[in-house]
LUMDO-535418 format. One record per residue (C-alpha): residue in three letters; x, y, z. Coordinates in steps of 0.5 Angstrom, whole numbers, plus 500, padded with zeros to 3 digits. Layout:
<recs>
ALAXYZ ...
</recs>
This chain:
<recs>
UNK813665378 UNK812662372 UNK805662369 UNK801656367 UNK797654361 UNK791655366 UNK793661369 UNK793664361 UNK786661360 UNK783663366 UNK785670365 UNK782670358 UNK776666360 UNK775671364 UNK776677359 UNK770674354 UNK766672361 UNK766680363 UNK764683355 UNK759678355 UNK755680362 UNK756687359 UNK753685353 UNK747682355 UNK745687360 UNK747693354 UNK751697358 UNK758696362 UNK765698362 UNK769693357 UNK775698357 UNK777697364 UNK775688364 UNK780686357 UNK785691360 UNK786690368 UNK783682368 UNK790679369 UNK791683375 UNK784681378 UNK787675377 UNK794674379 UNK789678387 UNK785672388 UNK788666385 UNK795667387 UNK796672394 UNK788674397 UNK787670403 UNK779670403 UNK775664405 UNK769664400 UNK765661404 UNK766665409 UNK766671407 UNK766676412 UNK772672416 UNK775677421 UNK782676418 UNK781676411 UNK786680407 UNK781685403 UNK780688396 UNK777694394 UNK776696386 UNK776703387 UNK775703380 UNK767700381 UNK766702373 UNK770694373 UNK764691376 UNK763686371 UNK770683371 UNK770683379 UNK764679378 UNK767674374 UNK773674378 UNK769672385 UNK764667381 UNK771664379 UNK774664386 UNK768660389 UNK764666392 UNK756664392 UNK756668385 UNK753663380 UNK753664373 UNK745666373 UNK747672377 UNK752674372 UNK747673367 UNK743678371 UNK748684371 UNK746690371 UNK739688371 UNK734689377 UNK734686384 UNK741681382 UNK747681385 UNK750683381 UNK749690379 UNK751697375 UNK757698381 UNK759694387 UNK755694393 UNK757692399 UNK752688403 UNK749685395 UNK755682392 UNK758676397 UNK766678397 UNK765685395 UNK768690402 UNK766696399 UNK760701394 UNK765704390 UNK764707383 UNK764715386 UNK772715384 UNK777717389 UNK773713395 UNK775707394 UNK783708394 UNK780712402 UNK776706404 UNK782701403 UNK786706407 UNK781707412 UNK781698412 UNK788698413 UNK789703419 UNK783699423 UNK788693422 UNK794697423 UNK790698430 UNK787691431 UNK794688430 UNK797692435 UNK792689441 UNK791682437 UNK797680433 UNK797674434 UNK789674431 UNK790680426 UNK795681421 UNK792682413 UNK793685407 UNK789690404 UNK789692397 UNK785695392 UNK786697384 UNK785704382 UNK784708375 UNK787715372 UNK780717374 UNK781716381 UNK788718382 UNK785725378 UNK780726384 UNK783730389 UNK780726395 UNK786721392 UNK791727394 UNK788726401 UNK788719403 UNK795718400 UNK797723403 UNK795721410 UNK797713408 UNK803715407 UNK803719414 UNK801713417 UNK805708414 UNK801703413 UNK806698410 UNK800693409 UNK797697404 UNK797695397 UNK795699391 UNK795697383 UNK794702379 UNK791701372 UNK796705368 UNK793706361 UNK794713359 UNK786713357 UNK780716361 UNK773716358 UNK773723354 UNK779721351 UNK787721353 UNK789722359 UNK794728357 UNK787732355 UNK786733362 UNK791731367 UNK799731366 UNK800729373 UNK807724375 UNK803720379 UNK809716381 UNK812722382 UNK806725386 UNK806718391 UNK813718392 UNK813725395 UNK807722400 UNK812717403 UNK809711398 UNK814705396 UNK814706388 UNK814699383 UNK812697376 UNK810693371 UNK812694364 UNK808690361 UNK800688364 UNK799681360 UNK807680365 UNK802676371 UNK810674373 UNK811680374 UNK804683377 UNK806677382 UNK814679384 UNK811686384 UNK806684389 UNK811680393 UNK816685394 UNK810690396 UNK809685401 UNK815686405 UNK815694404 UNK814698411 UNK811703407 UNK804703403 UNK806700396 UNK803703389 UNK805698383 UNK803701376 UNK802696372 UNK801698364 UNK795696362 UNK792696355 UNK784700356 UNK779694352 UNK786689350 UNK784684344 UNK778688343 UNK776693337 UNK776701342 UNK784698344 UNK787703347 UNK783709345 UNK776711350 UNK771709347 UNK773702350 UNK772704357 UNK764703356 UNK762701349 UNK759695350 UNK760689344 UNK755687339 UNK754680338 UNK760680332 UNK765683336 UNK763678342 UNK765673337 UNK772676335 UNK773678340 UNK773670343 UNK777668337 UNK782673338 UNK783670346 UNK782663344 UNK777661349 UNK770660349 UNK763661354 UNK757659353 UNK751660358 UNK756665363 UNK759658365 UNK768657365 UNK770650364 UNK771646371 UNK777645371 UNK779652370 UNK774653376 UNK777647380 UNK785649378 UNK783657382 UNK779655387 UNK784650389 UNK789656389 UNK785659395 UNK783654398 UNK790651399 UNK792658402 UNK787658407 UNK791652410 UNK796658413 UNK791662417 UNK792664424 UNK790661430 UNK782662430 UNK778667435 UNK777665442 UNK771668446 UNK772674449 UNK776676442 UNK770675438 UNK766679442 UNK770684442 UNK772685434 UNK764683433 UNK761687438 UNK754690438 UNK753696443 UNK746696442 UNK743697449 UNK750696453 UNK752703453 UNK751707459 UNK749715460 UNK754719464 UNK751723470 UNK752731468 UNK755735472 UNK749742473 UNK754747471 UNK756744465 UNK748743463 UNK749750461 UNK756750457 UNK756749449 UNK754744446 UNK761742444 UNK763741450 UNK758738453 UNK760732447 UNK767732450 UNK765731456 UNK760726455 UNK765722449 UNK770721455 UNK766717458 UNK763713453 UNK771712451 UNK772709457 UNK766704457 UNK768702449 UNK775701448 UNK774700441 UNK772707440 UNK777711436 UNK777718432 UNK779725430 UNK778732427 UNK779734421 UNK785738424 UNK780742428 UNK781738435 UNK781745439 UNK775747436 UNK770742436 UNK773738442 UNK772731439 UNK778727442 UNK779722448 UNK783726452 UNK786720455 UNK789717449 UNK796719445 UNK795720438 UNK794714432 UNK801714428 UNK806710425 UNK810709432 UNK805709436 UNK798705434 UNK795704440 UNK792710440 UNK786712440 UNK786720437 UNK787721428 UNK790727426 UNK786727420 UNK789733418 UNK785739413 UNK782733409 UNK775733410 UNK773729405 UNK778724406 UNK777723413 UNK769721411 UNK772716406 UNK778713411 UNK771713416 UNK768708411 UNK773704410 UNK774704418 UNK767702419 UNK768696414 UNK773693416 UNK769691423 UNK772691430 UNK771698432 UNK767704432 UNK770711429 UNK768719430 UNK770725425 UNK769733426 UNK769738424 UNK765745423 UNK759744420 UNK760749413 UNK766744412 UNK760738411 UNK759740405 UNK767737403 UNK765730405 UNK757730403 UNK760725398 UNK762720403 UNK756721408 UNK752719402 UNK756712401 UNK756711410 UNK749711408 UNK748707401 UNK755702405 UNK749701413 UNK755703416 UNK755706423 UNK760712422 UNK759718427 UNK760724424 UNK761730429 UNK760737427 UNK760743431 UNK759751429 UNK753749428 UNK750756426 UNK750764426 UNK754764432 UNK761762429 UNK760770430 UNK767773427 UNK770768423 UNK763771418 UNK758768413 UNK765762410 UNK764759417 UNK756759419 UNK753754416 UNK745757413 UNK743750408 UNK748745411 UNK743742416 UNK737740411 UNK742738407 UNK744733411 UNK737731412 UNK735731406 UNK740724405 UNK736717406 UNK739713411 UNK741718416 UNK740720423 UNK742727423 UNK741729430 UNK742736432 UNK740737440 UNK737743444 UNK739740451 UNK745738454 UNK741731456 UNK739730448 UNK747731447 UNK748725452 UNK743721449 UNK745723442 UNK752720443 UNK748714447 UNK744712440 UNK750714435 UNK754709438 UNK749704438 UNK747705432 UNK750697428 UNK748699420 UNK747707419 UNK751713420 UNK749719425 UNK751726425 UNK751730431 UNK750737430 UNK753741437 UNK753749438 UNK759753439 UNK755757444 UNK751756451 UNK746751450 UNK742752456 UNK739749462 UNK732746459 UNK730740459 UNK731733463 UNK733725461 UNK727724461 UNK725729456 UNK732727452 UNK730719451 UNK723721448 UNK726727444 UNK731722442 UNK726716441 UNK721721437 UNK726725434 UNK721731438 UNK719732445 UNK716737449 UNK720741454 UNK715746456 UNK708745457 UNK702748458 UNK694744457 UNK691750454 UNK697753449 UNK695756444 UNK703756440 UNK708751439 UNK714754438 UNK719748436 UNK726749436 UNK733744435 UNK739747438 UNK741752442 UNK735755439 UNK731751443 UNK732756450 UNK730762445 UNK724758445 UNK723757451 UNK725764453 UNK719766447 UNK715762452 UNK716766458 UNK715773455 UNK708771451 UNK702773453 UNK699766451 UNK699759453 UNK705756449 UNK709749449 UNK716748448 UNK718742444 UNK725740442 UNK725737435 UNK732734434 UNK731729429 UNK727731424 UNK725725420 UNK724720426 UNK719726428 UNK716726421 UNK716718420 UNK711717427 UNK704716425 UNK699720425 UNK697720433 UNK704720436 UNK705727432 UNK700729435 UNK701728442 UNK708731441 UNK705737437 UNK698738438 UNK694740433 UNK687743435 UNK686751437 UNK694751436 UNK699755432 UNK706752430 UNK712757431 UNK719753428 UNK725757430 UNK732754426 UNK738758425 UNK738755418 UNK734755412 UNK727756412 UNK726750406 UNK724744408 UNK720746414 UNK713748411 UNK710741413 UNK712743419 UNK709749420 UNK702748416 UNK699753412 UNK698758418 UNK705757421 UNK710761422 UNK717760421 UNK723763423 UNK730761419 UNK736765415 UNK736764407 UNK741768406 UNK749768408 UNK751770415 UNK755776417 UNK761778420 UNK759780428 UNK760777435 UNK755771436 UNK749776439 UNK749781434 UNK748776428 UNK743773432 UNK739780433 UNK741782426 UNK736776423 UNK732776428 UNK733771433 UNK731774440 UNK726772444 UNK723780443 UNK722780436 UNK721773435 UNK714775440 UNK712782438 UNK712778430 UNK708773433 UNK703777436 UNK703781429 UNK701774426 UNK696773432 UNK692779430 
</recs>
């Protein structure tokens, strides 16, 4: 490919574009926009297959800047591309409420596919794009069939979540995936090699990737063969390309170019060393003109458009479509993971878009789709990922699944292993999608395995991110309904939290729909109670035995989502947890943090803060005090 006259002033332009929003708003990642321009470029104007004006068309090749610290550059790219990104809004980078802030933001920034900035995430999110449309090719071949691509840093293949995801790539063979490596050996505290002597080829050709690069970055020939030759590879492909961190400006090749914003003078040399002049953030017409005009004459190429029922079923919303199987009486009483495995065979049945997997852990938490082969590089009908022991990567590859569209994904695994993928439930919530995360061994009663295995703080945590329905249910009715609300839920992840023991007869479908409505519900109840005694979980038939042994009239009350309970108003509160002549009693098998408002000053909770035990499940629950004859004779106490 040769490269024209435009082509070279469009990337310049480009690079003096992204300095000055960086500048104007006083802070920024100059390094990254002066060294990486001419692969942004060489992505929009000459092989992404995107409709700026429909920006969210199903086929849409997608590209994810892993490295978000690039924002400005993405910006400049997209406003030059023809998204709905005017020169005010880059004017307002980094500034309140804009469009364009610090680092991409899905869902604010037409043509951004994905919230990145944490590194290592993107690069899994791409994955996860790529799997979905591996899948979604394989039912409609004739409708999907696009490439995803995204453009990592040093700092994002130094995070292990990288390991994980290339790892898994690789596994998959995702030959559509496409990553650029921005290879400039700087990182922000300085070279590279201070801190990381990691062959990054090297490491990447022993995952099964295909291997190219680029000499020299400025060689927009050689980006463009590189990407086509990639094309053609039946494995993913990462083409490091040898970059210049802050090329043309004062920090070149030192890391005090990745985040020195230029003053004014340097601005002006800067645009005299490229050649190119801006004024008021606007690039000249006809360079404008020349880059649209590039994408819009591949758009002429895009597959046959979607028909009704395809539409349907790629954009579909569950919302009040999905029924609640009937559950058998003897299963009511099982364990909350196996009461779930139940449950999600028929929710797979009535939703063939419902795909997922365990953090090799599927025996364990029992999340699969019994009736369904494995998803795999020779087979991508199926509905079950071996995600392998990567829990952070799973949540990351989730994110990247839910994005895409067109289908609705779940991972497991134990609930103390949350805290590898806290990142990526953070980024579900910050991203509105409906990722489903299943975490069962829920509490002390892991039992043997010991104190590594059972979660103490896990669960507040997780309720303590915005945006999040953490659901931990305390009857085999709440289970169905919570699995019932995840999978209708269109712009915010759930998490499931289920037990590895019995969870007890309590409770009705009736009790389930208010307890998942309110997030609490009364199980037992009794008109002159004196005690409210709430629970979550299995420690919800604790509850309802504490009930039947105390000498004073008490209500039961299952709180499976604590933060819907606490968003109510006032009188809702009180219907569900009356107030007067009432004593409230909180039984968690968790942390007692969190709880007080709850329990009110004259409340009583019971909780661990402290590490498990190695013990069989009733010895560990007898050992802290969670038995239903302790937990009454400490109540009586209270009372006297």
């Amino acid at each position: 490919m040769k490269t024209s006259s435009l082509s070279t002033e469009t990337i310049q332009s480009l690079r003096l574009l992204s300095n000055q929003m960086i500048s104007k708003a006083g802070s920024g990642h100059p390094g990254i926009a002066l060294g990486a321009a001419p692969i942004l470029y060489e992505l929009y104007a000459n092989q992404l297959n995107v409709d700026p004006e429909n920006p969210n068309m199903i086929n849409r090749d997608r590209f994810v800047l892993s490295a978000g610290h690039g924002a400005a550059l993405l910006y400049a790219t997209l406003h030059a591309a023809g998204f709905d990104l005017s020169a005010q809004d880059l004017s307002e980078f980094r500034q309140p409420h804009s469009k364009t802030p610090g680092h991409p933001e899905v869902g604010v920034t037409p043509g951004v596919e994905a919230t990145t900035g944490p590194l290592g995430q993107g690069l899994g999110m791409a994955v996860g794009m790529a799997m979905a449309e591996a899948k979604l090719n394989n039912q409609f071949p004739s409708v999907i069939d696009h490439f995803t691509f995204a453009l990592v840093g040093d700092g994002d293949l130094m995070e292990g979540v990288s390991h994980e995801v290339a790892s898994l790539a690789g596994q998959q063979k995702l030959g559509k995936l496409v990553v650029l490596y921005d290879d400039n050996d700087v990182s922000l505290d300085g070279l590279k090699q201070r801190s990381d002597i990691s062959n990054n080829l090297a490491r990447f050709a022993s995952y099964g990737w295909d291997i190219r690069e680029v000499a020299d970055g400025n060689d927009l020939a050689a980006i463009h063969d590189a990407i086509e030759n990639a094309k053609l590879s039946p494995e993913p492909t990462l083409i490091a390309v040898k970059t210049i961190i802050g090329d043309f400006g004062p920090f070149a090749g030192t890391n005090k170019a990745h985040g020195t914003p230029l003053d004014s003078q340097q601005l002006q040399d800067l645009s005299s060393a490229l050649d190119v002049d801006i004024q008021n953030f606007e690039l000249p017409n006809n360079l404008l003109e020349d880059m649209r005009a590039k994408i819009s004459n591949r758009l002429l190429h895009q597959k046959q458009p979607l028909n009704d029922e395809l539409t349907e079923y790629l954009q579909f919303s569950t919302k009040n479509t999905v029924t609640i199987p009937e559950l058998p009486t003897d299963l009511k009483v099982q364990a909350g993971r196996k009461i779930s495995k139940y449950v999600l065979q028929d929710f797979a049945t009535q939703l063939p878009q419902l795909w997922g997997g365990s953090a090799d852990l599927v025996a364990s938490t029992n999340a699969e789709v019994v009736a369904s082969p494995l998803f795999n590089a020779d087979d991508r009908s199926g509905r079950n990922i071996a995600f392998g022991v990567r829990e952070f990567g799973m949540g990351a590859v989730m994110n990247g699944i839910a994005l895409h569209g067109g289908t609705k994904v779940f991972g497991a695994t134990f609930l103390a292993f949350s805290d590898y993928m806290k990142a990526a439930i953070r980024l579900s919530a910050l991203q509105h999608v409906p990722s489903i995360y299943v975490f069962t061994h829920d509490s002390i009663t892991v039992g043997e395995d010991g104190p590594t295995h059972q979660p103490i703080e896990q669960l507040m945590g997780l309720r303590l991110i915005p945006g999040v329905d953490v659901l931990r249910p305390g009857t085999a009715d709440e289970i169905a309904s919570a699995w019932q609300q995840a999978l209708t839920s269109t712009d915010r992840p759930t998490i499931l939290i289920l037990s590895r023991g019995e969870i007890g007869v309590q409770g009705n479908t009736d009790q389930a729909k208010q307890s998942l409505e309110n997030g609490a519900a009364q199980i037992r109840h009794h008109d002159e109670a004196k005690i409210n005694l709430i629970a979550t979980g299995s420690e919800v038939q604790i509850a309802q035995k504490v009930s039947e042994l105390l000498s004073l009239p008490s209500n039961v009350i299952s709180m499976p989502n604590l933060s819907r309970f606490l968003a109510l108003d006032d009188d809702k509160k009180q219907q569900i947890i009356p107030e007067t002549g009432t004593k409230n009693v909180i039984i968690e098998a968790g942390t007692t943090l969190g709880w007080q408002g709850i329990a009110g000053n004259d409340g009583v909770i019971f909780g661990i803060n402290e590490f498990g035990m190695s013990a069989a499940a009733q010895i560990a629950l007898d050992e802290f005090g969670f038995n239903a004859e302790d937990i009454v004779d400490k109540i009586t106490q209270e009372l006297q």
